[in-house]
N, C-alpha and C positions, 0 to 999 in steps of 0.2 A: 287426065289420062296422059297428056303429054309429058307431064312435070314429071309422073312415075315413070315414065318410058324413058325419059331423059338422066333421071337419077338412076334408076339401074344399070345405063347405057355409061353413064360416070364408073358405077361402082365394077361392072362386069370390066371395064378398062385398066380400073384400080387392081382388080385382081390379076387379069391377064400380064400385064407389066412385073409385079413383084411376083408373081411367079415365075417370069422368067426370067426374073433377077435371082432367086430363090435356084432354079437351072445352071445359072450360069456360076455362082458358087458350088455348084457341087462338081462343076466340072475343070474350079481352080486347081484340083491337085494334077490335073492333064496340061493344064499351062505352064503351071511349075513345073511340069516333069522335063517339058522342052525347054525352060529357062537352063534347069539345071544339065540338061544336054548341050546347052547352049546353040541349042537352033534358034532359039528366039532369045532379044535382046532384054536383059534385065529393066522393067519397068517398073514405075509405086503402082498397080492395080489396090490396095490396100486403100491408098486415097481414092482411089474411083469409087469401089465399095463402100468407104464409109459415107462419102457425097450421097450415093445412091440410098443405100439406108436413110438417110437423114429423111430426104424427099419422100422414102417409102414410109417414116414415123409419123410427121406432120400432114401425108394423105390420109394416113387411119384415123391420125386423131380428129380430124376434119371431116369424115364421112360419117367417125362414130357420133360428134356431134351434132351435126346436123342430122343423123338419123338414118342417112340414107345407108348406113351397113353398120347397123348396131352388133354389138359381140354376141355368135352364136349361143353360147355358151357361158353358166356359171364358171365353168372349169376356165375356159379361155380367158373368161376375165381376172381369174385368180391367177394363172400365168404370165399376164400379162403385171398385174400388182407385184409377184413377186421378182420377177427380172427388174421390172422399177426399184425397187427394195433393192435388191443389189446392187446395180447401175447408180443408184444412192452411194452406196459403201463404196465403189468403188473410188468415186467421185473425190469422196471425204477423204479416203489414204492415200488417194493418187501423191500431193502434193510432200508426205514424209518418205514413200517409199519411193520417189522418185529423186530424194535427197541422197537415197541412201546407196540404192545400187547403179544409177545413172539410168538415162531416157529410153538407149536403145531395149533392152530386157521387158523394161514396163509397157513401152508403147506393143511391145512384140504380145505380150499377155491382151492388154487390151483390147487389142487388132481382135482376139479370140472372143474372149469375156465381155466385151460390149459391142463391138461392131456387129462381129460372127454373129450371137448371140439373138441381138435383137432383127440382125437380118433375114436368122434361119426361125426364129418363131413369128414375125411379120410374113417370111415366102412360104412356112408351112402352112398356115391359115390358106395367106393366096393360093396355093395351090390345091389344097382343099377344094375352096371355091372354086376354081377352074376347072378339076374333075368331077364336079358334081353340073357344071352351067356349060360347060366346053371341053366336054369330056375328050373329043377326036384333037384339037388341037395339042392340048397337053399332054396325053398320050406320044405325041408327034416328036412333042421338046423331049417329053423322057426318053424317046427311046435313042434320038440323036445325042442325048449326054450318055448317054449306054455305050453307044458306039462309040464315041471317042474317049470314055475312058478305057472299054476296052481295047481299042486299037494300041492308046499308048502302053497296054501293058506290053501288049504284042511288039513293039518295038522295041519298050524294054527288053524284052525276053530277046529278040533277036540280035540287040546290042550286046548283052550278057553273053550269048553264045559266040558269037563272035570275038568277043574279047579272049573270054575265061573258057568256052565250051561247054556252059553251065545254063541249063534250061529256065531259070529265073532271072525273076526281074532285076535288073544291071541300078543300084543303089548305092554305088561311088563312084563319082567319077575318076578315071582314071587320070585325066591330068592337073585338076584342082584339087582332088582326094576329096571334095564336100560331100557330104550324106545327104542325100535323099529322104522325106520323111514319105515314106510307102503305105503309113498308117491313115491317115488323109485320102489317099487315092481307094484301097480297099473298102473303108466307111461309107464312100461316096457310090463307089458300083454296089454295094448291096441297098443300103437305101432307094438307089434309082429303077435297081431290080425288083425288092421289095414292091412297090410301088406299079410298077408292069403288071408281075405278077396277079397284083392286086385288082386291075382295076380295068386291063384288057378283058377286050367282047370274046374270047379267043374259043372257033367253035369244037376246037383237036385240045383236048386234054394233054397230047403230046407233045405241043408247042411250051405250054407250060412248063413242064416236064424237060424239056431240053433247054430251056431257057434256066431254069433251075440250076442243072448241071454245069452249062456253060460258065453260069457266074462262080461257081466250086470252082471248078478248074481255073478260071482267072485268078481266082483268088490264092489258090494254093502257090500258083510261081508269085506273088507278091509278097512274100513272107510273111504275110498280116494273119497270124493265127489266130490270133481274139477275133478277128473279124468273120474270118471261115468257120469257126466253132460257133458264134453266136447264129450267123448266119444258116448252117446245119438244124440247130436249134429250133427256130423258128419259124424256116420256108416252109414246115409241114400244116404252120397254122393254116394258111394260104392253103396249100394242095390238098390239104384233109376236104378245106369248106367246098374246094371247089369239087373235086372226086366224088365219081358217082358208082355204084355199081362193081364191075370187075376193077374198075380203075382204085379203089380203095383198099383193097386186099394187094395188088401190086404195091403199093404207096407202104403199108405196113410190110411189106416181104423186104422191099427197098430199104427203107430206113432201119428194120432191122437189123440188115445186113452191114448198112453203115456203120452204124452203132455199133456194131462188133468188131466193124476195124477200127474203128476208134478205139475202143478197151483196150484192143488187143496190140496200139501202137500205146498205150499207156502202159502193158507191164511188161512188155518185151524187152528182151536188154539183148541185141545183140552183139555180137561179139567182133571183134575188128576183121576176122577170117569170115564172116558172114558180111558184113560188109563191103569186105576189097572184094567179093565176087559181082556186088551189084555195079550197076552201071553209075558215072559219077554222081549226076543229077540227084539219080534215085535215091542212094546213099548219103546224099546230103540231106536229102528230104527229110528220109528216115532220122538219120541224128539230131534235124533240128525238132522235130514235132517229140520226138521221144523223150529228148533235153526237158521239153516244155512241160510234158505229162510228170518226171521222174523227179524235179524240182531242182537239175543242176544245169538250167539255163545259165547264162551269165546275165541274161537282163531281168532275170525272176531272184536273182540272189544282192542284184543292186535294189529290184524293190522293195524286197524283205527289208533292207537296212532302211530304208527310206519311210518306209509303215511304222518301223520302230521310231525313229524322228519322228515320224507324224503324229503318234500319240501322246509325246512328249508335248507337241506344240499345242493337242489338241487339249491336253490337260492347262497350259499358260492361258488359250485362248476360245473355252468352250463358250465362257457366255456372249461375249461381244464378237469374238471372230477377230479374224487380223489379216485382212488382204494381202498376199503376196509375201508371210510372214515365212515361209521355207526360201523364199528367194534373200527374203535380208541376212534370215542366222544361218544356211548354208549354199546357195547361189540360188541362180535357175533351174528351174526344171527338179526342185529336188520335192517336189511334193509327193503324196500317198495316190498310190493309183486307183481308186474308188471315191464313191462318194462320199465319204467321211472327209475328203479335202474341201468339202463345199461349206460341211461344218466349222473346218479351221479357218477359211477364206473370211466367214460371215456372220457365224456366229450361231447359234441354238433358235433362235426364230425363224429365220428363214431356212434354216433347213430340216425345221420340225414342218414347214408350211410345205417344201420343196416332198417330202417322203407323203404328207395327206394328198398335196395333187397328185403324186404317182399315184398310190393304191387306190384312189378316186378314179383315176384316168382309167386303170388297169381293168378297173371291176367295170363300167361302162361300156368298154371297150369288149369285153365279152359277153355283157348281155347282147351288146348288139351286132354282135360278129358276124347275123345271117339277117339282123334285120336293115341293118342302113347299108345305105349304097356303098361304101367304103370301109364294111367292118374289118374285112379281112385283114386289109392292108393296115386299115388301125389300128388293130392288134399285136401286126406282124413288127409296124412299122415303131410300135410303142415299145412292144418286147426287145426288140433289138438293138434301141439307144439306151433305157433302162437295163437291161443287164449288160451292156458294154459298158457304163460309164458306173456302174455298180462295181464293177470285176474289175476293169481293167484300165481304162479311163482317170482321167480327175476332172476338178471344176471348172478349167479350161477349155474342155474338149466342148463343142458348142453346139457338137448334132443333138442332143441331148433336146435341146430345146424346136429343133425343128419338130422332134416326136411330138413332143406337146402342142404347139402350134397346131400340125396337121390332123393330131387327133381331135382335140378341142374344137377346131376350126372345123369338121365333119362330121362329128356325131348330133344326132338328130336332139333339139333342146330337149328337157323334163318337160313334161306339162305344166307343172308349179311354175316352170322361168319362161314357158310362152304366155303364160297367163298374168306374171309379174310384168 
């Protein structure tokens, strides 16, 4: 009795730790944002994280051997093969494509693609496990990363007004001119909302419900549009399960109402004498979201061109894959924003194996949406790295694999694999 009181007391440690390590990544786009404010002093945190990963890989595979935290799940351990399988590949090209376009670009991808990666499907499991065994605690971490992501939007936002008199978030600096990536920071508040949402005792429907909102409105001064759309998307999975009563027919009068202003900012064309009467902010808003719906964004016409390279590569490189192959024949950053980059990156295997965990995960994930502790958020929290990194995304962006993680990591096993 000791021995098992003692290996759980190991394993509940194991989890509590990379969950907060799992926290403290989602709250790196809030350190960045003061670095690139330059309140705080540019430091490697990059090295700190990969240190920590390392420790958080060699405890799992240490627990999962010895037994004392065997993998919940078939699915979790297919996730976990296939990131191996990759983190393979990558391994193998590191050393031509690091011939080719020099250290900094490569190490910058892999920071993503292997640190990221295996950090955010190691802290999604842990955290998993910690909302299901220490449920108040981790609650406690999410909501303290909620808050300081959204305070520094709020800063942002105050900075921006102050500068420009523009109610969003301030994403250049004015005296270095560097850009800000804001896409980072919005993936992390919805995630961490998600997740609230999900998993809070909370006894006011309404708390939910404004919490809901709160993270919309954060999001909209962040300019992170994929992130507010997906995120519109999917908080209903969450408030449907949880809606009881009158509260379900508001929920439906709400969302349909959203949903109309969304259409109705997709065929609007206003006019520039409809425009100069709104206020500046407004007006911006409006231009940019309509940009977005209308197809004459400027960063929706760099990725059309980009999609077209991408199928060219993807026809050189469908069977084997070619890591980091849009950075060698046309720089950085020049890949296809879906997951069709994950096919060029790796190759026809791994991302025939990457599409059965999804629609595995997916279908799981809503049978048990009302039966396991954590379906909701499962669902929510699946849907929203799966069609982000579908849409809008490539095979860099690395929340992708926390969904997996934390789905895998909390859905209740099959009977066939408690019984295996």
């Amino acid at each position: 009795m000791t021995g098992l009181e003692g290996g759980f007391r190991l394993t509940r440690s194991y989890g509590s730790w990379v969950a907060g390590l799992a926290c403290l990544f989602l709250a790196v786009p809030a350190i960045g944002y003061f670095v690139f404010l330059e309140v705080l002093p540019r430091f490697e945190l990059g090295l700190l994280l990969g240190l920590l990963t390392a420790i958080a890989f060699v405890s799992r595979c240490a627990l999962a051997l010895t037994g004392l935290f065997p993998l919940r799940t078939f699915l979790l351990g297919l996730a976990y093969v296939l990131l191996a399988w990759v983190s393979v590949l990558q391994l193998i090209w590191f050393p031509s494509v690091l011939a080719e376009i020099g250290r900094t670009p490569v190490m910058g991808t892999l920071g993503a693609t292997l640190i990221g990666s295996w950090l955010l499907l190691l802290g999604g499991e842990a955290l998993a496990f910690a909302l299901l065994h220490r449920p108040v605690v981790a609650r406690r971490w999410l909501f303290t990363v909620w808050l300081v992501l959204a305070a520094t939007i709020l800063v942002g936002v105050l900075r921006a007004f102050h500068l420009h008199g523009q109610f969003f978030l301030l994403f250049q600096n004015p005296s270095t001119r560097e850009l800000y990536n804001y896409l980072a920071l919005g993936d992390s508040l919805v995630l961490v909302s998600l997740l609230l949402l999900g998993t809070a005792r909370h006894r006011r429907y309404v708390v939910a419900v404004g919490l809901s909102i709160g993270t919309a409105v954060l999001l909209l001064v962040t300019y992170s549009r994929a992130s507010l759309l997906v995120f519109l998307l999917v908080v209903p999975v969450i408030l449907w399960n949880r809606a009881r009563g009158r509260w379900r027919h508001g929920l439906i009068l709400v969302y349909a109402a959203t949903l109309a202003l969304v259409l109705l900012a997709a065929v609007w064309q206003p006019g520039t004498d409809v425009l100069g009467r709104l206020p500046g902010s407004l007006a911006r808003l409006v231009e940019r979201y309509q940009a977005f719906f209308a197809g004459t964004d400027a960063s929706q016409q760099v990725r059309a061109a980009l999609q077209e390279q991408g199928f060219v590569d993807l026809g050189r490189h469908w069977l084997l894959g070619s890591f980091m192959a849009e950075a060698v024949e046309a720089g950085p950053g020049s890949y296809m924003h879906n997951w069709l980059s994950f096919w060029v990156a790796y190759g026809i295997g791994p991302f025939a194996l990457s599409i059965w965990l999804a629609v595995s995960a997916v279908a799981r994930s809503w049978r048990c949406r009302r039966d396991a502790l954590l379906g909701s958020s499962c669902l929510a929290v699946l849907l929203f790295t799966l069609l982000n990194v579908a849409l809008f995304r490539s095979y860099i962006w690395p929340f992708v694999w926390f969904g997996m993680g934390f789905v895998a990591g909390s859905l209740p096993p099959l009977t066939r694999e408690v019984r295996a």
